[in-house]
N, C-alpha and C positions, 0 to 999 in steps of 0.2 A: 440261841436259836439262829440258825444260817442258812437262810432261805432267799431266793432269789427273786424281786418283784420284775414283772414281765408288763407292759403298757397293754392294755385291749387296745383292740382295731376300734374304733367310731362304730362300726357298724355290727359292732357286738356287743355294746355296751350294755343293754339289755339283755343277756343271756347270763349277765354276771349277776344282776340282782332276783336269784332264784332260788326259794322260791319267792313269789310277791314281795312280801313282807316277811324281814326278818331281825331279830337281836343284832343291836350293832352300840358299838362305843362312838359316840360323835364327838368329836376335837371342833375348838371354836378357841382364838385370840383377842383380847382385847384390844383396845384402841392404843393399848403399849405395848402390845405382840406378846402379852401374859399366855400362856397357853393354858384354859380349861380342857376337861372329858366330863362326860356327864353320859350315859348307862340308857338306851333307848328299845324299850320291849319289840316297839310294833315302828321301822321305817320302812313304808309303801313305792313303790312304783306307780306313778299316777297317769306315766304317759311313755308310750312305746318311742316317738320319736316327733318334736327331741327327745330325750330320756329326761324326765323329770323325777324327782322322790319328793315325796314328804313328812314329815312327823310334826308330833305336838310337843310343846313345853311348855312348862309352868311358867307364866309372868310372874317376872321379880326373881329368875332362874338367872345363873350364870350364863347360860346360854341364851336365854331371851336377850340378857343385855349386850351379851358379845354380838347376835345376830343380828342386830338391832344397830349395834356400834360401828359394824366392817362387813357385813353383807355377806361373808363366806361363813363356812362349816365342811368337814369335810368327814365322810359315814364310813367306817371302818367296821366290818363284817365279821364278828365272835365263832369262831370253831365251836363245836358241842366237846370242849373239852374242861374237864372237873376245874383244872386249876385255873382254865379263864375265867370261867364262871364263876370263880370265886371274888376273881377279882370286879369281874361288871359287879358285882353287890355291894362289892367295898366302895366301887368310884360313887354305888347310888349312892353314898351313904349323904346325909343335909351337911356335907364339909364350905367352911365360912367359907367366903368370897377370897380370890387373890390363892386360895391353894390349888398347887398342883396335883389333882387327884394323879398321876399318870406315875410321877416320882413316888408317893405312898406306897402301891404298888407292885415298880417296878416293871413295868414296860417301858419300851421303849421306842421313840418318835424316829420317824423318818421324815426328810424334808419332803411335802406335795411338790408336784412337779407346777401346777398353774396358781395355787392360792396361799397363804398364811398358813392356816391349821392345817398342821402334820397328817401324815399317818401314823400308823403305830402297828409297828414291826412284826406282832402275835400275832394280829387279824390277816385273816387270809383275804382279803379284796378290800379295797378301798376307791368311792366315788369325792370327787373332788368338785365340789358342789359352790353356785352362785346364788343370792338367794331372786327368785322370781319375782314371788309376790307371800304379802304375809296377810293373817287376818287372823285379829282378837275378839276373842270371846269368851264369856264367863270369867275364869280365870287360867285359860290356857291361850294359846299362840299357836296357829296351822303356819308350820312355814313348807315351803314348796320352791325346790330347788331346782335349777337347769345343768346338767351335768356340763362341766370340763375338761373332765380327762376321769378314766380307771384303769387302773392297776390293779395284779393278782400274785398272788404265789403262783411260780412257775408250775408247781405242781399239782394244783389242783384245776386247770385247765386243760382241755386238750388240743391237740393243733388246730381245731376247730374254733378255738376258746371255749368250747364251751364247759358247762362244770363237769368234774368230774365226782361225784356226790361220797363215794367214801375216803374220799382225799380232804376235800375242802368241808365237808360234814357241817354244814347250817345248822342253825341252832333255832328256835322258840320261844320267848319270853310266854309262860303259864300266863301270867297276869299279876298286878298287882293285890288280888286277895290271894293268890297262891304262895306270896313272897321269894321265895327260895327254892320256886321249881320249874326245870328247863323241861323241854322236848324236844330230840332230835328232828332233823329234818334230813336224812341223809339216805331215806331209802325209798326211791318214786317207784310207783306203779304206772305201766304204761297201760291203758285202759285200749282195746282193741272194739272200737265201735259197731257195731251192727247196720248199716246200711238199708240191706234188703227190705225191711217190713217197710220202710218210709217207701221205697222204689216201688214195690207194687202197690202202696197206698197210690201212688201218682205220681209223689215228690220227684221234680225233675231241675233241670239249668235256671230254668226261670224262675223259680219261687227264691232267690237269692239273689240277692245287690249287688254290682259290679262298682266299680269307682263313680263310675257317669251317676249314680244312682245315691251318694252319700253313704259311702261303706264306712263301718264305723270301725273296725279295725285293720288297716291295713297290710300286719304284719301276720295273718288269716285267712284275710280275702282278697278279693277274690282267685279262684284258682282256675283252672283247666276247666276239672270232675270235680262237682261240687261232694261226692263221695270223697273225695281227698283232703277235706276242709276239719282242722281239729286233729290233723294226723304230722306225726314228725318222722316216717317213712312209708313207702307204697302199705297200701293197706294189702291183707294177706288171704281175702275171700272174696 
């Protein structure tokens, strides 16, 4: 596989992890530069900017301990393709401590440009993650990371970076009572909003939050025409 990885700009970093939450393999190094992967259904986007992610893991996980050990992890993004997908199941599988699920297999690492854990050369995008802050409970682990750098397949971005969805073809972890079954994420609908009823209801500039006001998403709000708000070109009525 001969594909070219291309840096995001900073200020695109968040267009890469789309959508929300996706199927990703996480790479993590021990305190001897061992390199674990370990198979993560659901890692979130928690914060537009900085760009945060997070996921959970099992305490007493190779990955708890690594995260635990060296404070990095770096999220690597599964294609909806049969034979990765074969392989995220194999790396889930409860393999003892000290193996390299990555070598079993057969993918292969690329060195991250800011941290210890690799990428890995199949995934189409990869965030190279610090860890923020952690917090245990029951018996899992919420870690929450601050991004360092991402990278993409040249190809599945556009000069824009942004994705380009039947190239880069996201994937879905079903869940763990589903075991062994994915769902694309590769084909968005652009929903064309409706305005008008709110307008003659009243709704006007004012019934919406500008910065001075505690806007809570910045990369949203405020805009111009609050009509424009939820829209990623001129609206068409």
């Amino acid at each position: 596989m001969n594909v070219e990885k291309v840096d995001v700009r900073p200020e695109n970093w968040d267009c890469i992890i789309a959508p929300t939450s996706l199927l990703a393999i996480i790479t993590t190094v021990d305190a001897d530069g061992n390199v674990n992967a370990a198979s993560y259904g659901s890692t979130v986007r928690v914060c537009h900017d900085p760009v945060q992610l997070s996921f959970t893991c099992t305490q007493g996980s190779d990955t708890h301990a690594n995260i635990l050990a060296t404070g990095e992890f770096t999220i690597n993004l599964v294609p909806f393709d049969r034979e990765l997908l074969e392989k995220v199941l194999i790396i889930g599988l409860p393999w003892k401590r000290g193996i390299n699920e990555l070598e079993k297999v057969g993918l292969t690492t690329v060195p991250s440009k800011t941290i210890a854990p690799p990428r890995i050369k199949e995934c189409y995008a990869h965030f190279e993650m610090k860890v923020d802050w952690t917090h245990s409970w029951i018996h899992r682990m919420t870690v929450t990371g601050m991004t360092q750098a991402v990278s993409a397949n040249a190809n599945v971005i556009d000069e824009n970076q942004m994705i380009i969805w039947d190239q880069a073809k996201p994937a879905h972890f079903c869940g763990g009572r589903y075991m062994d079954q994915f769902v694309p994420a590769n084909d968005p609908m652009k929903v064309e909003w409706d305005y008008r009823p709110l307008e003659l209801a009243g709704v006007s500039q004012s019934d919406f939050r500008g910065f001075d006001e505690g806007v809570e998403d910045p990369v949203l709000t405020p805009v111009d025409d609050w009509r424009d708000m939820m829209r990623s070109s001129p609206r068409t009525f």
